[in-house]
C-alpha positions as CSV (number, residue, x, y, z in Angstrom):
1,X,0.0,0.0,0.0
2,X,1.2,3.3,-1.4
3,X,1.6,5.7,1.7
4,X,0.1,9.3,0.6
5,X,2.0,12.6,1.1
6,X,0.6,15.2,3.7
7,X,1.4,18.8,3.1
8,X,0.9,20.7,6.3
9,X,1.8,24.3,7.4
10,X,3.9,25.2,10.5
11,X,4.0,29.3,11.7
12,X,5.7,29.8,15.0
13,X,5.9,32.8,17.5
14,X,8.2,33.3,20.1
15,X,10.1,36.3,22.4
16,X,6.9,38.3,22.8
17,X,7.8,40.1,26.1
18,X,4.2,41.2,26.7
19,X,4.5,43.4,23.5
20,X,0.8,42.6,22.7
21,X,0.0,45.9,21.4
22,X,-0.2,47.3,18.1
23,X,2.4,50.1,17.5
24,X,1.6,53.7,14.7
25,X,4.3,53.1,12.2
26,X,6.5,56.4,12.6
27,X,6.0,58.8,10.0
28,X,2.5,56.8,9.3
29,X,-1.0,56.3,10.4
30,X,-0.5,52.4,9.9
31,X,-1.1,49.9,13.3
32,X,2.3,47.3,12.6
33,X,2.3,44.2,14.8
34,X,0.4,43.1,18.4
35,X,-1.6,40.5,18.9
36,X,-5.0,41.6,16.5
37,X,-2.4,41.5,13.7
38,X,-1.2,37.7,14.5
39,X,-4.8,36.5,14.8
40,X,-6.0,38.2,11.9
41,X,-2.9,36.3,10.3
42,X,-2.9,33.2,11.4
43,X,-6.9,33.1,11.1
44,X,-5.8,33.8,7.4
45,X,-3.5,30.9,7.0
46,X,-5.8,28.5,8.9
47,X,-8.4,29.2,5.9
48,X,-5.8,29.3,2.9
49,X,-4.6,26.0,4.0
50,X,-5.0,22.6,5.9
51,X,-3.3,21.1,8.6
52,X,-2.0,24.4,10.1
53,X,0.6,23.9,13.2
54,X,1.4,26.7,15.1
55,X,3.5,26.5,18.1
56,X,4.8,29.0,20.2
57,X,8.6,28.8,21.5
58,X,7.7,30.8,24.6
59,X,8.8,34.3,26.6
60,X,5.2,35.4,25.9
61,X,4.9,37.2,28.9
62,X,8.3,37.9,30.6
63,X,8.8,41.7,31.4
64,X,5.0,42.3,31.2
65,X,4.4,41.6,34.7
């Protein structure tokens, strides 16, 4: 029996620090990064695609609290 290739997607995050807000872009009126902006993404990804992995490496929080 033939085995069948799987094609899956993996997107990773890591070294947040707590930075989970979106910055104003200097000289701009543009929101760049935070946490709206990787959902929005990875919601994105999730429907372009199957078998989406995403894993996060860690230091989410450190120097937020």
């Amino acid at each position: 029996m033939k085995k069948k290739k799987q094609k899956f997607t993996i997107l990773h995050s890591n070294d947040m620090h707590g930075d989970f807000f979106s910055e104003v872009k200097e000289g701009s009126s543009h929101l760049i990064g935070g946490l709206g902006f990787l959902s929005g993404y990875l919601n994105k990804v999730r429907q372009e695609e199957e078998n989406v992995i995403y894993v996060i490496a860690g230091d989410m929080v450190q120097g937020s609290l």
